[in-house]
C-alpha positions in Angstrom: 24.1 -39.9 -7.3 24.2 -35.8 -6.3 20.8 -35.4 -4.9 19.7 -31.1 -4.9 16.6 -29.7 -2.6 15.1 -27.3 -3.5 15.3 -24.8 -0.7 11.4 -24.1 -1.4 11.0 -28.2 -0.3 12.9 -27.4 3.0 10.5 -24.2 3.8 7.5 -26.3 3.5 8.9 -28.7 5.7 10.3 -26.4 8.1 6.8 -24.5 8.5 5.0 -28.1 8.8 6.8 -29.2 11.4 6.3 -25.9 13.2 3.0 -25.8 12.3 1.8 -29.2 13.1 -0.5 -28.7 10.3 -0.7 -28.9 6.7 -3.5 -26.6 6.0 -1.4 -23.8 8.7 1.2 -24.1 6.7 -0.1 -23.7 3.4 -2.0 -20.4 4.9 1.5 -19.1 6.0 3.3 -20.1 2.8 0.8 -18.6 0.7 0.5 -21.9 -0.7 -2.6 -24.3 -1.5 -2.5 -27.4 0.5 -2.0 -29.5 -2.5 0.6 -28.0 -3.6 2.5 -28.4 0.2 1.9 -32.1 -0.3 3.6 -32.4 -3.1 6.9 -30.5 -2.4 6.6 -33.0 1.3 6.5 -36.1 -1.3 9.4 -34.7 -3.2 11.7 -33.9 -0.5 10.2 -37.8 1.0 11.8 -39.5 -2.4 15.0 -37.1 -2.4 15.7 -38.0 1.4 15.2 -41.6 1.2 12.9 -41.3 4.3 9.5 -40.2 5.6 9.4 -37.3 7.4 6.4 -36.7 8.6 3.4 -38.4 10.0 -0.3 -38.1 9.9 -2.7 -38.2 12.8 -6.5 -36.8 12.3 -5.7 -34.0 14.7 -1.9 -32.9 14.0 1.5 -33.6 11.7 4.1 -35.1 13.5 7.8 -35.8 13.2 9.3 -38.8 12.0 12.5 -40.0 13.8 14.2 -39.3 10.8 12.3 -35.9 10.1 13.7 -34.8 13.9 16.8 -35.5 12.7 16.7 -33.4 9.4 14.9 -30.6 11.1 17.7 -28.8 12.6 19.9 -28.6 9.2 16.1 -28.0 7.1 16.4 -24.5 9.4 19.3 -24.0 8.6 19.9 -23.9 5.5 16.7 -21.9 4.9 18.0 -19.4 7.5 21.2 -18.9 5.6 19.6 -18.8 2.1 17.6 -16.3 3.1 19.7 -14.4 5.1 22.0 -14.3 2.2 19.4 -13.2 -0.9 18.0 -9.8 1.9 21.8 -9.3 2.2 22.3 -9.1 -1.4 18.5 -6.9 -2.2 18.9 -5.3 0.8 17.6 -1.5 0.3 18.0 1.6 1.6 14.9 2.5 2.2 13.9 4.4 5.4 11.4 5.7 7.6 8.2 4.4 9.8 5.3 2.8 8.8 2.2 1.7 10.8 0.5 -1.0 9.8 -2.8 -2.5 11.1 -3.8 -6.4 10.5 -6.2 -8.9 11.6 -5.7 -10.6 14.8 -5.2 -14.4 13.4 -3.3 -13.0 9.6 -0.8 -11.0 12.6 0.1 -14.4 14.4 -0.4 -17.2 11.7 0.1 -15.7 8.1 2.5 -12.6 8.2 5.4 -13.3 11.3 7.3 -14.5 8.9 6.6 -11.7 5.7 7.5 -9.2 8.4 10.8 -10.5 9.0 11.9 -11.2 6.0 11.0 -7.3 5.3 12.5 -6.0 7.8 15.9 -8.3 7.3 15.9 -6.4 3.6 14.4 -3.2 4.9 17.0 -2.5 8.1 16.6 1.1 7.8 12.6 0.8 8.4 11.0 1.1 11.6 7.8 -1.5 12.0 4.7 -0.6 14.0 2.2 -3.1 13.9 -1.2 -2.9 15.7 -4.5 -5.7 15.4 -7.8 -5.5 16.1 -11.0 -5.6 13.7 -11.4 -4.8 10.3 -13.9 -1.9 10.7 -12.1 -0.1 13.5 -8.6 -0.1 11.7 -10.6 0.7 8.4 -11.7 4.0 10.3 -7.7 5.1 11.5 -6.4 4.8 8.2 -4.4 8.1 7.7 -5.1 8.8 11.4 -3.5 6.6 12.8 -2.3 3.8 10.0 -0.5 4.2 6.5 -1.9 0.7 5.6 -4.5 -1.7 6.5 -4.4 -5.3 5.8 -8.3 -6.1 6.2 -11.1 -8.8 5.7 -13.8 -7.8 3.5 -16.7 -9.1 1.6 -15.6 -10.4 -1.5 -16.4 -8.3 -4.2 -16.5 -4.9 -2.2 -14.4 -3.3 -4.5 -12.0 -1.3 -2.2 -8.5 -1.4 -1.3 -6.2 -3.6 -3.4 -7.7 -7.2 -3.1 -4.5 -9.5 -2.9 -6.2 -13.0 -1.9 -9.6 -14.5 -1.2 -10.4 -16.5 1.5 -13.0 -19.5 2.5 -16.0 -18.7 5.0 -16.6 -21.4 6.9 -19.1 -22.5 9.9 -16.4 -24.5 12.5 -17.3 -26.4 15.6 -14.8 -28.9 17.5 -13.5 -32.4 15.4 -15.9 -34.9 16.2 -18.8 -32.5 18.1 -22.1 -33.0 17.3 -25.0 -30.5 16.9 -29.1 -30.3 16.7 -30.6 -28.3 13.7 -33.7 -28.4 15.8 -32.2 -27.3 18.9 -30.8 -23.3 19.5 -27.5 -23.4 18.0 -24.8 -22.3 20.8 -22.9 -19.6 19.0 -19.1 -18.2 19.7 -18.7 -15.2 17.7 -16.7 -11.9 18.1 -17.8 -8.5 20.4 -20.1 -6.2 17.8 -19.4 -4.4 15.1 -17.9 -7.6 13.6 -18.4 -8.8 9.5 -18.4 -12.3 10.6 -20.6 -12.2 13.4 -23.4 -10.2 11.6 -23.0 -12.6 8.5 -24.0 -15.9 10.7 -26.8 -14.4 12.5 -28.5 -12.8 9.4 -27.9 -16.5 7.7 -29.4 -18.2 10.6 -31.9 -16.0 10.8 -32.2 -16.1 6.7 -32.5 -19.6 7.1 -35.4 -20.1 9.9 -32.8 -21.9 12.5 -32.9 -20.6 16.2 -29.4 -19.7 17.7 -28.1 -18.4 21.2 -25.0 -16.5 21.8 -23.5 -18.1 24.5 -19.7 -16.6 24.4 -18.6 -13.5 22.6 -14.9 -12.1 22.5 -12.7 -9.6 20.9 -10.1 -12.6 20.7 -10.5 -14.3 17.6 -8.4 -16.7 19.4 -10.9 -17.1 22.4 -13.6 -17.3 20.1 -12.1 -20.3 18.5 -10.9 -22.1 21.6 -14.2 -21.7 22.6 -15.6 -23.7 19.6 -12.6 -25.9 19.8 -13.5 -26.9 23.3 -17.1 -28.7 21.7 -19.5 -26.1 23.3 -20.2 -23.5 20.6 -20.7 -23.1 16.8 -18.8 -20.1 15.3 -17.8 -18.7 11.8 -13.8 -18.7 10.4 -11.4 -18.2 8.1 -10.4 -21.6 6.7 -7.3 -20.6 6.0 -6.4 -19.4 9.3 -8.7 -21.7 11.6 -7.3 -23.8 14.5 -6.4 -27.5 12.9 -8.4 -28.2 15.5 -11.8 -27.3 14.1 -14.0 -29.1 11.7 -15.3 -27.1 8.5 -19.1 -27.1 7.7 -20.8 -25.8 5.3 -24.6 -26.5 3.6 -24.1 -30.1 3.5 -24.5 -30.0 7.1 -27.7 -28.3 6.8 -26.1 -25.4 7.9 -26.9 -21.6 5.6 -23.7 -20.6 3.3 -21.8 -17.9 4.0 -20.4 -15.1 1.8 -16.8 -15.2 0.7 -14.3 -12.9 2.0 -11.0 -11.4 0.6 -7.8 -9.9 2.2 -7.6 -6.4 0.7 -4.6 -3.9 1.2 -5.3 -0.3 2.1 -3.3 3.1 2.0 -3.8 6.1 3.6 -4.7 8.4 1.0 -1.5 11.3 -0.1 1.3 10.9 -1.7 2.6 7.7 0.7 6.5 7.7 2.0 8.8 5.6 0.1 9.1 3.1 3.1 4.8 2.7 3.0 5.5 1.6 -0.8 8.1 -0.4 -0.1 6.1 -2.2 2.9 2.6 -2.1 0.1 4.7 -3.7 -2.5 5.7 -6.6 -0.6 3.0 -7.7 0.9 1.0 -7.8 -2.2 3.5 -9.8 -4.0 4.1 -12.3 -1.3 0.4 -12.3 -0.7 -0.7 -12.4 -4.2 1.1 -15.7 -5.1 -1.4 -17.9 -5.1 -5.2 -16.8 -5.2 -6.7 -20.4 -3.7 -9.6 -21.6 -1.4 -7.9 -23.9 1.6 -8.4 -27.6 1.6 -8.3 -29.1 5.1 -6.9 -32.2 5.7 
């Protein structure tokens, strides 16, 4: 019987097995978990075989799903490869754009390339750093800013919203009656001054024992079992347990990823650059399950 994947199936699978992590890989697909699930059963029953296996801490590869990772590359390699060949523009000039630290290495690596395979004639410069410092370049120093913001703030153009979440390390304990050991990021920070005015909201005692400019280092930190600290969910190290009021812990606001332009008239590469990212962005407005 002619069996057809669904090159869509073979991305999800691909990213997965990079990943090592369904919820990762939804957050880089633009995808909700449940919906990467599904599309890994379906390819499962078109293959014949299972592909990949659960642990509580990371996905890993089957025998059989080692085996069908090197064509799953592939073939998504050449179809896409093949559709920026055929809607290739030509578009030209620079544009700078400024991100979040963990949206620049987990959610838009692959965006980015994909623009600039269909956008050869552009010229990429991408910095990071924190929200409110990019905010305050834009037109300086940046044509667009991809930010975190409250949700409901009612600037930029607001392509996704995103889970706040308390995280500590899988499996670590903590005291409600004890100072709560904090790892947050270096001042000005949205996050930072969220948990300490909802501890402080809330009556329970904290202590800032590491603080970083690194999102990164701030998670590894937490990851490691010695500090408490505030995340994305949809960008969080697998690594890290989600909490929330059931743990007797003080809810957080919600954020949302918001696309900024330098006010003018923008070049035509800026638009180009604007318009994709809000329509691969804007796929799927969804708040991150973790597995």
């Amino acid at each position: 019987m002619l069996r057809n994947i669904d090159v869509d199936l073979l991305r999800s699978f691909v990213t997965i097995a990079e990943l090592r992590s369904f919820t990762r890989a939804a957050a880089a697909l633009f995808r909700s978990q449940s919906t990467v699930s599904t599309q890994i059963r379906r390819l499962e029953e078109l293959a014949g075989q299972t592909l990949l296996q659960r642990s509580p801490h990371e996905v890993l590869l089957t025998r059989a799903g080692e085996q069908f990772l090197g064509y799953a590359r592939r073939i998504v390699a050449l179809h896409d490869e093949a559709l920026d060949v055929i809607n290739a523009q030509s578009v030209s000039g620079r544009v700078r754009l400024a991100v979040m630290d963990d949206y620049a290495t987990i959610v838009l690596p692959e965006t980015l390339a994909r623009f600039a395979r269909s956008h050869p004639e552009v010229e990429l410069e991408v910095t990071t750093g924190f929200t409110r410092d990019l905010l305050n370049s834009l037109g300086e120093e940046f044509d667009l800013v991809l930010a975190t913001q409250k949700a409901g703030d009612g600037r930029g153009r607001v392509l996704r919203r995103e889970h706040t979440a308390w995280a500590c390390a899988d499996r670590a304990s903590f005291s409600l009656e004890e100072p709560l050991q904090l790892a947050v990021l270096k001042a000005p920070n949205m996050f930072r001054e969220w948990a300490l005015e909802a501890l402080d909201e809330a009556g329970l005692r904290w202590r800032i024992l590491f603080s970083s400019s690194s999102i990164g280092a701030v998670e590894a930190m937490a990851a490691s079992g010695a500090a408490l600290t505030v995340v994305k969910a949809g960008t969080a190290r697998p690594e890290l347990q989600l909490l929330g009021p059931e743990h007797g812990l003080p809810e957080l606001p919600g954020s949302e990823i918001a696309l900024h332009q330098a006010p003018g008239r923008a070049a035509a590469a800026v638009l180009a650059l604007s318009d994709f990212l809000a329509e691969a962005l804007s796929d799927e407005t969804r708040t991150p399950e973790r597995l």
